[in-house]
C-alpha positions, 0 to 999 in steps of 0.5 A: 139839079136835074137836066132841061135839055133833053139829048137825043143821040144821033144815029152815029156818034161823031166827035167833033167838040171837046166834052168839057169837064177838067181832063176835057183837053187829053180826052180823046176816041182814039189810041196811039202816041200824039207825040214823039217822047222818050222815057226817062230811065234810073238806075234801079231795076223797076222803072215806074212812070205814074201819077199819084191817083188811086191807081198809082197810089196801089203800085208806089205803096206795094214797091214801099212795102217789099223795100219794107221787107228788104226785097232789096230787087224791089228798088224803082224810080218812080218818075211824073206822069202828068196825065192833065198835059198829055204825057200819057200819049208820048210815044215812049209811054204808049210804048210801056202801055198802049192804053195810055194810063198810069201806072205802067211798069218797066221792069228791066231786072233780067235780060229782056225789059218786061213792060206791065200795064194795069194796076192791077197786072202790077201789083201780081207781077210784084207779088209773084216775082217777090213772093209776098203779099199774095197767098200760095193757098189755093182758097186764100189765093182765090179769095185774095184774087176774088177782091182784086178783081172786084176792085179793078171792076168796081172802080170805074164805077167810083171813080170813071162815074160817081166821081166825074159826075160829082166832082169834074162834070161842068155841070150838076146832073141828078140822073147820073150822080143819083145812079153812081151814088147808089152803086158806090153806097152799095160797094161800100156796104159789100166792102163794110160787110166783108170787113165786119167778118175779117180783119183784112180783105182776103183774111187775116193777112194784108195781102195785094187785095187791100193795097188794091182797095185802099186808095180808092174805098179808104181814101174815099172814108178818109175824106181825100176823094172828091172834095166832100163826096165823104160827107155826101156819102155818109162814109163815116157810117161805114164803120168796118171800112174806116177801122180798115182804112185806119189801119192801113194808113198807119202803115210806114211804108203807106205814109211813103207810097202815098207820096210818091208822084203825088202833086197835090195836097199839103206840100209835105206830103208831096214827092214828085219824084221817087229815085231814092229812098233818102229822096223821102227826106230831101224832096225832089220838087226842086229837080222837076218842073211845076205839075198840077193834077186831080 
């Protein structure tokens, strides 16, 4: 469906009207904290404060993956973020990230909290405070942080374009779902032709790269980003991609760290909350109010 109004940008922008859309009501021009809000804080070393989108899906499956390798430090709390009323602009949060997004990090195991904001900055926090998951080789380091990187660029373009204007615009544009849809089609052929000739993004081993790309590229193969955008895009064709995202998912700890803050979707896949690792077993949805997110 293409547009009949046609729009023409005024000389200066002015906000004075919500732009519509599902997340119209948080939208916003400016930065800050709207409310006075103190953290929660647990009793293990890393305090996590997320929701269980793509980009706090990468930091809940990296914590599941150390706990898998008994880096008994890697313990967190992982407390709910909901992002659709606003507690990213609490002042306690803004004080962990001043961009106000999920995820952020606290990482109080030494002497002095170090606060981490950026899916991204997160996962090499933990990867070079662990020692895992990130090669020490100077090529396969390069190459590892080279797919990294190219997820923290090309997600907007999956998730800030294709999938607002697919699935959270208020109405149907051809102009921009036409753009995103191609670029999206395009990644997913670099990433296919990448894993046609390695087992893993960054080479044989599973490494911060893959953890990175997998909620975003493989939840889009697996058919659990944007409604039926799977189908719209073909996503079964990319046939190197769904054997990667296959295999990551059959990853315990994954099964886990996809749980993790998630409030949506079949109930019993849902941990709203994470403060132990018996929470996996008991749930926590009856310590912590009703939340709904995209």
């Amino acid at each position: 469906m293409s547009s009949t109004t046609e729009y023409t940008p005024p000389k200066v922008w002015v906000w004075n009207k919500p732009n519509g859309g599902r997340f119209a009501n948080t939208n916003r021009p400016t930065a800050g904290a709207t409310h006075d809000k103190v953290l929660p804080v647990g009793r293990h070393p890393l305090q996590l404060y997320s929701l269980g989108t793509p980009n706090g899906v990468k930091v809940t499956v990296m914590l599941e993956e150390l706990l898998a390798l008994g880096h008994e430090g890697a313990e967190y709390d992982a407390w709910l973020i909901r992002i659709s009323e606003g507690d990213q602009f609490g002042s306690g949060f803004v004080e962990v990230n001043p961009n106000s997004k999920i995820p952020a990090l606290l990482d109080r195991s030494g002497p002095t909290p170090i606060r981490v904001f950026e899916s991204g900055a997160i996962l090499m926090h933990l990867a070079e405070k662990f020692d895992a998951f990130l090669p020490t080789e100077t090529a396969a380091r390069a190459e590892c942080l080279s797919w990294l990187f190219w997820q923290m660029g090309s997600a907007p373009y999956l998730g800030g374009g294709f999938g607002h204007f697919y699935a959270y615009a208020p109405s149907k544009m051809e102009y921009p779902i036409d753009r995103f849809t191609m670029e999206v089609k395009r990644q997913l052929d670099v990433l296919d032709r990448r894993l046609a000739e390695s087992e893993y993004l960054a080479g044989p081993e599973y490494t911060i790269a893959d953890i990175a790309v997998w909620p975003w590229y493989g939840g889009l193969v697996k058919g659990w980003n944007y409604g039926n955008a799977a189908e719209f895009l073909d996503a079964q064709s990319y046939k190197n991609v769904v054997r990667w995202a296959d295999a990551i998912h059959a990853r315990p700890a994954v099964k886990r760290g996809r749980m993790v803050n998630r409030v949506q979707g079949d109930p019993a896949g849902q941990l709203w909350e994470r403060h132990e690792a018996s929470d996996f077993d008991t749930k926590t949805q009856d310590k912590v109010a009703p939340a709904t997110e995209a």
